[in-house]
C-alpha positions as CSV (number, residue, x, y, z in Angstrom):
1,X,154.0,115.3,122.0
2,X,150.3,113.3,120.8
3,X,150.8,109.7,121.4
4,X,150.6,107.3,118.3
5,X,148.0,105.2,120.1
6,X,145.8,108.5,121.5
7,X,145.8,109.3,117.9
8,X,144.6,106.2,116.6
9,X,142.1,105.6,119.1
10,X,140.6,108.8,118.3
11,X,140.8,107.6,115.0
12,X,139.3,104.3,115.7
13,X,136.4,105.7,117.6
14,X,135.6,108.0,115.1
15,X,135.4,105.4,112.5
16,X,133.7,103.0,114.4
17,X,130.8,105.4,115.4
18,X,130.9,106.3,111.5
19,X,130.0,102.9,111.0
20,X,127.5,102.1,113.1
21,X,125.8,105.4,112.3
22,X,125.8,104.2,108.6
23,X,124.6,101.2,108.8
24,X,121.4,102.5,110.9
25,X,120.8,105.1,108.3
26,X,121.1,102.4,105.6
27,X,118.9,100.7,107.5
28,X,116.4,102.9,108.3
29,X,116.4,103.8,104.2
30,X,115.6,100.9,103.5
31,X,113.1,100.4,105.9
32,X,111.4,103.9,104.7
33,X,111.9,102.7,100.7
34,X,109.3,99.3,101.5
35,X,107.5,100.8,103.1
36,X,106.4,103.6,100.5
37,X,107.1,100.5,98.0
38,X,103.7,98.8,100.0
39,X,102.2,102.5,100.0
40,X,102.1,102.3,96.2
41,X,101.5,99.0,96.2
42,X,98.0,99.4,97.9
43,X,97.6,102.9,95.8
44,X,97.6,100.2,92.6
45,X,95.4,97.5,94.4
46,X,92.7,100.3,94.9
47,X,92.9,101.4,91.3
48,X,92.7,98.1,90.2
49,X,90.1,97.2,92.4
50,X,87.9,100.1,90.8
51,X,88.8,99.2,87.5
52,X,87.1,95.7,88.5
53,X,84.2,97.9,89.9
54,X,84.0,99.5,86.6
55,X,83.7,96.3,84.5
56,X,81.1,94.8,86.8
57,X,79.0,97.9,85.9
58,X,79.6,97.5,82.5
59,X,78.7,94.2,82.0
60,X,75.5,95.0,83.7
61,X,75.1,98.2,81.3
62,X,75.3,96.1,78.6
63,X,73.3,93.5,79.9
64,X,76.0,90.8,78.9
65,X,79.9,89.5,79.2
66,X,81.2,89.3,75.7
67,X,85.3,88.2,74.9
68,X,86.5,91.4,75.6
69,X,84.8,91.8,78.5
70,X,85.9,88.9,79.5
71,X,89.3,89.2,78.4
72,X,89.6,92.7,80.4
73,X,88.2,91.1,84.0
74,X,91.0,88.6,83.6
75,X,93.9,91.4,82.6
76,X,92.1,93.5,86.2
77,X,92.7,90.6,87.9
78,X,95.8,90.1,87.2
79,X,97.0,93.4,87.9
80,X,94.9,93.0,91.3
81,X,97.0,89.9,92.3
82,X,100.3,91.8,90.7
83,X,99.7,94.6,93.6
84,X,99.0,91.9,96.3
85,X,102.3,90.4,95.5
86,X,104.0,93.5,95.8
87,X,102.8,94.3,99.3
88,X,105.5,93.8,102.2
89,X,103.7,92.3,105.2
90,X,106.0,92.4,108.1
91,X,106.1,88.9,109.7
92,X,105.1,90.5,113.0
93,X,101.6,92.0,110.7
94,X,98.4,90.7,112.2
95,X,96.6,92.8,109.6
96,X,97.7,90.4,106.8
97,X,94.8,87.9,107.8
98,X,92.2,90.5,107.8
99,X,92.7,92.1,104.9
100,X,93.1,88.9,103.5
101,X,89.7,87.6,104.2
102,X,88.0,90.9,103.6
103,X,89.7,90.7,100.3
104,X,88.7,86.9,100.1
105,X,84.8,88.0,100.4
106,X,84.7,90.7,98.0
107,X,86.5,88.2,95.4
108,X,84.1,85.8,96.4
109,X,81.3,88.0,96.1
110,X,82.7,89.7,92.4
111,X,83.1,85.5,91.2
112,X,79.4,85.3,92.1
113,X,78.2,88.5,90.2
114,X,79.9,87.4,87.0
115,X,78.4,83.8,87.5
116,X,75.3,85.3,87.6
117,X,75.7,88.0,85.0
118,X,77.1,85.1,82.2
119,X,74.2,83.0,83.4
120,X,72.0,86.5,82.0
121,X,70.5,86.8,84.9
122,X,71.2,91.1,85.0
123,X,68.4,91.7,87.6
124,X,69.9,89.9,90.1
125,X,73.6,90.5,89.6
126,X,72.6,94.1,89.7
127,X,70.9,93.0,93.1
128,X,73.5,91.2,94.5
129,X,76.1,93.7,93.8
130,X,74.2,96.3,95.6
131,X,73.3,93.7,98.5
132,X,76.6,91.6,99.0
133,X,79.4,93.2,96.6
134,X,79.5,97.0,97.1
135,X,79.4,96.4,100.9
136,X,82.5,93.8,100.6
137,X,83.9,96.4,98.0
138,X,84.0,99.3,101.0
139,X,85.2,97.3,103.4
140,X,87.8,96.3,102.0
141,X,88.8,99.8,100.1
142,X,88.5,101.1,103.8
143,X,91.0,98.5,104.9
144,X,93.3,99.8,101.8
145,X,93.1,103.4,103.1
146,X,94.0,102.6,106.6
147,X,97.1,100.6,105.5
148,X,98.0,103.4,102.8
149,X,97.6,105.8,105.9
150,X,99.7,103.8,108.5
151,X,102.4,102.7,105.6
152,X,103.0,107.0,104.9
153,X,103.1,107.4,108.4
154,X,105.9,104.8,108.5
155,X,107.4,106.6,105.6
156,X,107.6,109.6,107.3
157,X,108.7,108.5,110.7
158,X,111.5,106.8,109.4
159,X,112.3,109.4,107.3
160,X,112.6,111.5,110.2
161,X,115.0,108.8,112.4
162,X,117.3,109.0,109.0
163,X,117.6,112.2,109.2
164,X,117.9,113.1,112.8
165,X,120.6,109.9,113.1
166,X,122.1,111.7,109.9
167,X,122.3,114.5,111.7
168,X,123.6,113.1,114.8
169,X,126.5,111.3,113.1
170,X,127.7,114.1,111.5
171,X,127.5,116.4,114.8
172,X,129.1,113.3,116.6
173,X,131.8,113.8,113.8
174,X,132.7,116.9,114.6
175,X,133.0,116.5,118.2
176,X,135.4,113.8,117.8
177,X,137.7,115.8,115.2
178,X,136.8,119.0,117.3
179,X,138.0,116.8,120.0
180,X,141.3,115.1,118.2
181,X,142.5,119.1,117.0
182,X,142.2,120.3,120.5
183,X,144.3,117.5,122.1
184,X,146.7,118.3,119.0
185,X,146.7,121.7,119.4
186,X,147.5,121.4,123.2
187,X,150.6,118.9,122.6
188,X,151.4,121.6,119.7
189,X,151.6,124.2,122.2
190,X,153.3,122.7,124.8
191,X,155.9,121.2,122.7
192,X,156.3,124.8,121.6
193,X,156.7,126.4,125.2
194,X,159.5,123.5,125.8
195,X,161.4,124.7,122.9
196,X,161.3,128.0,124.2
């Protein structure tokens, strides 16, 4: 006859690498869910950021920076800082202090344009922002697409762990019940042939 204990060590086992399997797909979920949270995080920063592009060239189309102009660059900008906030740097990111400062210039450079535009001096805002902003503008939408491309490779990667230690688990599973019925089975048998 199966022993009580065989039986619950199976059991136990079984549970235990239940366990541990779920919490590394919980935590490779979650790991997966920030990082195509940052994803669209960045894929907000760049529209804002061309929104901002957008109202530059408008205020230099119109040759001035009336209230609601100046009422939208503040609502841009505070959707831009809304999508910096959202972005998850890992603590480990080195990348945080180079997009930072490339961010940091074009700011800089987009602060100086709209000095000079409310100062009505069109020529050379137009001038500078060819010159100084579009440049900083690229670099740092350059910097964007990079991390949008390394954060959906992350995605997907860890997608892929999930699902292969998903998979895994559940194969693991079996084998331990596959496992548990044949040792039952056996016992069942011989327990029969002693009877007989």
């Amino acid at each position: 006859m199966i022993s009580r204990k065989s039986v619950r060590t199976v059991i136990a086992v079984a549970l235990l690498a239940a366990s541990g399997a779920a919490v590394s797909i919980y935590s490779l979920n979650r790991w997966a869910n920030e990082s195509a949270r940052a994803e669209r995080a960045l894929v907000s920063l760049t529209g804002e950021l061309h929104a901002l592009s957008a109202v530059e060239w408008e205020a230099i189309a119109q040759r001035e920076v009336d209230e609601d102009l100046q009422k939208t660059i503040v609502a841009v900008r505070g959707r831009i800082e809304a999508a910096r906030a959202a972005l998850a740097w890992p603590a480990s990111d080195g990348g945080k202090a180079e997009f930072q400062h490339l961010y940091d210039d074009y700011s800089s450079a987009v602060d100086r344009e709209f000095e000079l535009l409310r100062a009505g001096d069109f020529e050379a805002a137009a001038e500078f922002d060819e010159a100084t902003v579009d440049p900083s503008f690229d670099k740092l939408a350059d910097a964007i697409a990079e991390l949008g491309e390394a954060r959906a490779a992350t995605t997907v990667r860890v997608g892929q762990l999930a699902d292969i230690g998903m998979a895994l688990s559940l194969l693991l599973a079996a084998a331990l019940i596959s496992a548990l019925f044949a040792r039952f089975s056996g016992h069942q048998a011989r327990d029969a042939r002693a009877l007989r």
